[in-house]
C-alpha positions as CSV (number, residue, x, y, z in Angstrom):
1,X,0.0,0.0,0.0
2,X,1.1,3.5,-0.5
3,X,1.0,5.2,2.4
4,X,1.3,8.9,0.8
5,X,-1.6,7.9,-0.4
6,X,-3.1,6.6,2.9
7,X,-2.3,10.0,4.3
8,X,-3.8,11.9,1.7
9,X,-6.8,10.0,2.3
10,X,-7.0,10.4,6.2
11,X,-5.9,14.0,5.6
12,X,-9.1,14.5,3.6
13,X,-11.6,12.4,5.2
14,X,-10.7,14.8,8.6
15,X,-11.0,18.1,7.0
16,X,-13.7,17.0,4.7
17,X,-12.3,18.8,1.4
18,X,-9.9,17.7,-1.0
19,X,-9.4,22.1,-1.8
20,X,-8.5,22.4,1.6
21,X,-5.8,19.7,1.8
22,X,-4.7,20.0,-1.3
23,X,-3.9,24.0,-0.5
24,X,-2.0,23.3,2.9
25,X,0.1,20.4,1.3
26,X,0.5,22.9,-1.8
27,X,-0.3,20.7,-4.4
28,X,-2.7,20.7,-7.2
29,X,-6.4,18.9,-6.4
30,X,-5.9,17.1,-9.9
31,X,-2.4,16.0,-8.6
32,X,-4.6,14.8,-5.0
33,X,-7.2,12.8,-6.9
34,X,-4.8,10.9,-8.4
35,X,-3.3,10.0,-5.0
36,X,-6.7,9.2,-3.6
37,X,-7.6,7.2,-6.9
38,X,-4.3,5.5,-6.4
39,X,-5.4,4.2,-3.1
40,X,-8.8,3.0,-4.2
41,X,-7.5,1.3,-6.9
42,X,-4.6,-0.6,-4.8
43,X,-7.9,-1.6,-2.7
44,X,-10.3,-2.2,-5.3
45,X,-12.8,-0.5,-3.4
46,X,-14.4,3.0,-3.8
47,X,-14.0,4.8,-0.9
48,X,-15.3,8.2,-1.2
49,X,-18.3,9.7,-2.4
50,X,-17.3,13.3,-3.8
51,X,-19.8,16.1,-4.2
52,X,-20.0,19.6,-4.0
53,X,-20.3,20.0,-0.4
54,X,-17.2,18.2,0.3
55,X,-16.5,14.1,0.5
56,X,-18.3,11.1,2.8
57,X,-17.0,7.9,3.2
58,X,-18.1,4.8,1.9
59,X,-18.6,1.8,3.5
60,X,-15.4,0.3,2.5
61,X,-13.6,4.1,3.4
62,X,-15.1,3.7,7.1
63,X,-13.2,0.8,7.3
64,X,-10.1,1.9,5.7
65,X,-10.2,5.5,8.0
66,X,-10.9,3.1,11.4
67,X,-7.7,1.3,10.7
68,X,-5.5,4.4,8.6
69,X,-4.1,6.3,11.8
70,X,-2.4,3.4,13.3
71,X,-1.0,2.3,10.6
72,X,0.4,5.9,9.5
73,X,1.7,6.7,13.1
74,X,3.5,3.1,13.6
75,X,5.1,3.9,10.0
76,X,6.1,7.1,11.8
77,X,7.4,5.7,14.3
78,X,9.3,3.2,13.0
79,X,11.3,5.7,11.0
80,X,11.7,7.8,14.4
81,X,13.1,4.6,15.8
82,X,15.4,4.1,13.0
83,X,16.5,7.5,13.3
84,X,17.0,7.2,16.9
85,X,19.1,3.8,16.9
86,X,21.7,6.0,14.9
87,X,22.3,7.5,18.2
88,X,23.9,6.3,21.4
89,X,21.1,7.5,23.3
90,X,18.7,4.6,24.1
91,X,14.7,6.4,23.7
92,X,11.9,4.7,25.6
93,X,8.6,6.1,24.7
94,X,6.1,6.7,27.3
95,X,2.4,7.1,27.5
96,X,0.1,8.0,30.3
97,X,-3.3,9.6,30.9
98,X,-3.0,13.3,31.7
99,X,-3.2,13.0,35.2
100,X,-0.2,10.5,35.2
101,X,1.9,12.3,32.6
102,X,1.4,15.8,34.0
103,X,1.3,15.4,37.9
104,X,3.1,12.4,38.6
105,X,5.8,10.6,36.3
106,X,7.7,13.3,35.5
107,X,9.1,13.2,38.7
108,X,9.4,9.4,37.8
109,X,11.5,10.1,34.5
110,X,14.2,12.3,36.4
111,X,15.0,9.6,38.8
112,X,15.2,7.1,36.5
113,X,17.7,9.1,34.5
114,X,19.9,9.4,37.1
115,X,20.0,5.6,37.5
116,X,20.6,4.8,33.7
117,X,22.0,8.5,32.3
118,X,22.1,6.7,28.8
119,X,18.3,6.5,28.6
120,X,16.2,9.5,26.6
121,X,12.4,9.7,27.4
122,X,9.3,11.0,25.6
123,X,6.1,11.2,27.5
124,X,2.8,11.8,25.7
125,X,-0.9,12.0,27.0
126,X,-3.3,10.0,25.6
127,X,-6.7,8.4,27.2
128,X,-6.6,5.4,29.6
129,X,-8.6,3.5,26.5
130,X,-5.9,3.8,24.1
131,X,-3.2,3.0,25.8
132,X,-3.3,-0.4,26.4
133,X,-3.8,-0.9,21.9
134,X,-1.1,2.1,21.2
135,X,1.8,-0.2,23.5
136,X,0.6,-3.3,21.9
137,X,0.8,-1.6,18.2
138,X,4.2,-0.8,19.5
139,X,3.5,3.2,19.1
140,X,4.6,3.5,22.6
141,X,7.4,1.4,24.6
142,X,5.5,1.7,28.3
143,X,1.7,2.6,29.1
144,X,0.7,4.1,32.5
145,X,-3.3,4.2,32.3
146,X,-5.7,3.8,35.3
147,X,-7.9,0.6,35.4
148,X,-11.6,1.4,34.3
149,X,-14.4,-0.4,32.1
150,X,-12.9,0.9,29.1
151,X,-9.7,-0.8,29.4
152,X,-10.1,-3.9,27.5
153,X,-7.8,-7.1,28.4
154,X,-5.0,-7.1,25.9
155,X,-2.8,-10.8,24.9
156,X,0.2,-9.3,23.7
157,X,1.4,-6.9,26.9
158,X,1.6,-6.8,30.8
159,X,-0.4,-5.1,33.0
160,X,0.8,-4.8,36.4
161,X,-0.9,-2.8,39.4
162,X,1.5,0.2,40.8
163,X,-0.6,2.0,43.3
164,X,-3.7,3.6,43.1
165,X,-4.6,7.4,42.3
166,X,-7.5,9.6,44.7
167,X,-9.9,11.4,43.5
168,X,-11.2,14.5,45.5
169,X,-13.6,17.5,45.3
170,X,-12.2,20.4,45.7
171,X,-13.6,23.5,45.7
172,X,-11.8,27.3,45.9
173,X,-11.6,27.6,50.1
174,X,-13.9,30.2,50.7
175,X,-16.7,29.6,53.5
176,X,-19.5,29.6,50.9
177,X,-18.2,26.3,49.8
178,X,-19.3,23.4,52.8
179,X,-16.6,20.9,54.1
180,X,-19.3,18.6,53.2
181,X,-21.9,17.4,51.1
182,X,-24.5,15.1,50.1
183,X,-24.6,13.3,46.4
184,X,-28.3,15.3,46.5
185,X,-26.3,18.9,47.1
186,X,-23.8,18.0,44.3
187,X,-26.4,17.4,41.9
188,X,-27.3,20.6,42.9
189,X,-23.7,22.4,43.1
190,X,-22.1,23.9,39.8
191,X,-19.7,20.4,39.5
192,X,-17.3,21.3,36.4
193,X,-16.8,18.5,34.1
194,X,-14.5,17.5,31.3
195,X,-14.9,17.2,27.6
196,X,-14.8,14.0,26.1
197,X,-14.4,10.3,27.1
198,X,-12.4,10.4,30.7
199,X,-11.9,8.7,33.8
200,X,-12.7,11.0,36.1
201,X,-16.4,11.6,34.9
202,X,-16.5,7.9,34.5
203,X,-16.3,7.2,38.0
204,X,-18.2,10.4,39.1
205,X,-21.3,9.0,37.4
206,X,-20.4,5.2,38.6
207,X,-20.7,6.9,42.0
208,X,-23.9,8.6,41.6
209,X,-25.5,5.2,40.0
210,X,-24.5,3.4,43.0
211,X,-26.2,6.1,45.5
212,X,-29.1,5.8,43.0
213,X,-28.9,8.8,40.7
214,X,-28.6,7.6,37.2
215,X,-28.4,9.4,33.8
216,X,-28.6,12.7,35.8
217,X,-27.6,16.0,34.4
218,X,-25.1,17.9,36.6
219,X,-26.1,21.4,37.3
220,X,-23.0,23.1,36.3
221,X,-23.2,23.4,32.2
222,X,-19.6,24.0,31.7
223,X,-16.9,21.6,30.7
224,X,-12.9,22.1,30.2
225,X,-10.2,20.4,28.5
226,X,-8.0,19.6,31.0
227,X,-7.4,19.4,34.5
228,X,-5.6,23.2,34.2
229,X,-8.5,24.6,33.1
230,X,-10.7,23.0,35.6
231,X,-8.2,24.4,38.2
232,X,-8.1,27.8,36.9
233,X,-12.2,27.9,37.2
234,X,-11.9,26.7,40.8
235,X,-9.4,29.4,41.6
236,X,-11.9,32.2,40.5
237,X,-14.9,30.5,42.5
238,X,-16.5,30.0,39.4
239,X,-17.2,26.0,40.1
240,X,-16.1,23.0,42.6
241,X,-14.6,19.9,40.3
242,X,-13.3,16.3,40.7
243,X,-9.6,15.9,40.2
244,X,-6.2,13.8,41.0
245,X,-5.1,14.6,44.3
246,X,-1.5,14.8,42.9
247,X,-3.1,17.5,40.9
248,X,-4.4,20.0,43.6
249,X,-1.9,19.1,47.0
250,X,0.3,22.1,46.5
251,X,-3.2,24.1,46.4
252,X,-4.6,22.3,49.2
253,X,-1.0,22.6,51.2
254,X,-1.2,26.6,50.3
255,X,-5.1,26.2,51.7
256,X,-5.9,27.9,48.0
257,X,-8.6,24.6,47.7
258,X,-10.3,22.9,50.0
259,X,-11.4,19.5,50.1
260,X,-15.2,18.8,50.5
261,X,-16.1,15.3,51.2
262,X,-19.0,13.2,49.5
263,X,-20.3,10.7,52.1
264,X,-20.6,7.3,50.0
265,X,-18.3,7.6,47.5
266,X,-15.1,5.8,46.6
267,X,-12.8,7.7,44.3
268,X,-9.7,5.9,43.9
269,X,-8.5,5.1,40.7
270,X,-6.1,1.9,40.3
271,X,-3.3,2.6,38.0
272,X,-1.5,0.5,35.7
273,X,1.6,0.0,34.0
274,X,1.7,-1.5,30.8
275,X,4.6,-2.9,28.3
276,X,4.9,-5.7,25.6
277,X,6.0,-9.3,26.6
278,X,9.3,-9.1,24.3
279,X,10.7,-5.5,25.0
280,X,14.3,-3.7,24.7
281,X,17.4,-4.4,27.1
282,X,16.8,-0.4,28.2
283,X,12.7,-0.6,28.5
284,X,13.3,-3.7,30.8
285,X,16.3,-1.5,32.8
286,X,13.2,0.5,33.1
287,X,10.7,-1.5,33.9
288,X,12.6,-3.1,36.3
289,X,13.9,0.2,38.1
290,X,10.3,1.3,38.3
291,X,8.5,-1.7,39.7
292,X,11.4,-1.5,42.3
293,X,10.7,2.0,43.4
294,X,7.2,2.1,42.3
295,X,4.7,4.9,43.3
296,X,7.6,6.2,45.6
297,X,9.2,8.3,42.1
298,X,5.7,10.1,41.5
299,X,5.8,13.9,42.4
């Protein structure tokens, strides 16, 4: 398969125009067709329906998108690897959902350096449900992700328990906001959410199901990105939220949150590291430091 073409076709099917692509790779849209025709004739299949509003995919292009950003970023990173093996440096790529990456293993990383100076990390953020797939696809050498419904059981890597991450409510520490409350006053509180898939509102709402409340509509209509942002609305009063306790202690220490506890709920989030059965010399220097230190390296 080509994968220029592949790209091209991915490219297109996210921006929905073949003008638009074909202006930001600066080529021709005659000169784009031909790659996308390329493609559907290696496949035999037609796998975009053109019009003047843009393009839709087929039935075989659904297919062909589901499977096309794998196989484009494991092409990508095989060259990086080759690049990198040109160096003496040996890389270990590490994923981990945002809490993880930004609150806790970076800490991780710098200890571990010290230990083996020759080792070079990358750390990326990606959801607890693609992690476990993206370090089987070999994309990433090591996976951090926390255990939830969405992680699915995966043949081809380890998962090993490392400790466990809590989940509190804070709020800005103010007296308007109560040391405590009921799963009734949260539903009436403005409780700031997060946009997308996560964990966090994952376990929220498993909470809430358990104390009865089910498909409920929190009262606060505003979500945020990131745990940052969530932080940032706390700090102006504007909300109370859910989040890591890694990710608020220095606010909590500084008394700039407060914790408010939710009779009946349980909030800790198992976390779990992840890597492929057959692995590096260096990924199992750090796999093996790690398991040996564990939790302990977090910040």
């Amino acid at each position: 398969m080509n994968l220029e073409s592949l790209k091209f076709f991915y490219e297109v099917v996210k921006a929905g125009s073949i003008t638009n692509v074909a202006k930001s790779a600066h080529i021709s849209q005659s000169a784009l067709s031909q790659q996308l025709n390329r493609l559907e004739t290696e496949l035999s299949e037609e796998l975009l329906t053109r019009s003047n509003k843009g393009v839709t995919l087929t039935k075989a292009g659904e297919v062909v998108y589901k499977f096309a950003e794998n196989i484009i970023r494991t092409y990508d990173e095989m060259l990086y690897e080759i690049n990198a093996s040109k160096n003496s440096e040996a890389l270990i790529k590490i994923v981990a959902c945002s809490s993880i990456a930004d609150y806790a293993i970076p800490c991780t990383l710098v200890l571990a350096n010290r230990e083996y100076p020759n080792h070079k990390y990358e750390l990326f953020s990606r959801s607890s449900a693609d992690i476990a797939s993206d370090v089987a696809n070999n994309i990433f050498d090591i996976g951090f992700s926390y255990i939830t419904d969405s992680i699915k059981s995966n043949n081809e890597i380890i998962s090993i328990k490392t400790g466990a991450n809590n989940i509190i409510l804070v709020g800005k520490n103010v007296p308007s906001n109560p040391d405590t409350m009921t799963a009734e006053q949260l539903l009436d509180a403005c409780v700031i959410t997060f946009t997308g898939k996560n964990e966090i509102d994952d376990i929220l709402r498993k909470n809430l199901r358990k104390l009865g409340y089910d498909n409920v509509n929190l009262n606060c209509h505003m979500e945020v990105e990131g745990i940052e942002g969530a932080k940032m609305m706390i700090s102006r009063n504007y909300g109370i939220a859910f989040l890591p306790y890694i990710a608020v202690k220095e606010e909590l220490y500084k008394k700039e949150f407060k914790e408010i506890n939710v009779p009946g709920f349980d909030l800790n989030l198992d976390m779990l590291l992840m890597f492929k059965k057959t692995h590096s010399t260096h990924v199992e220097e750090f796999i093996s430091w790690f398991l040996k230190n564990g939790s302990r390296s977090f910040c």
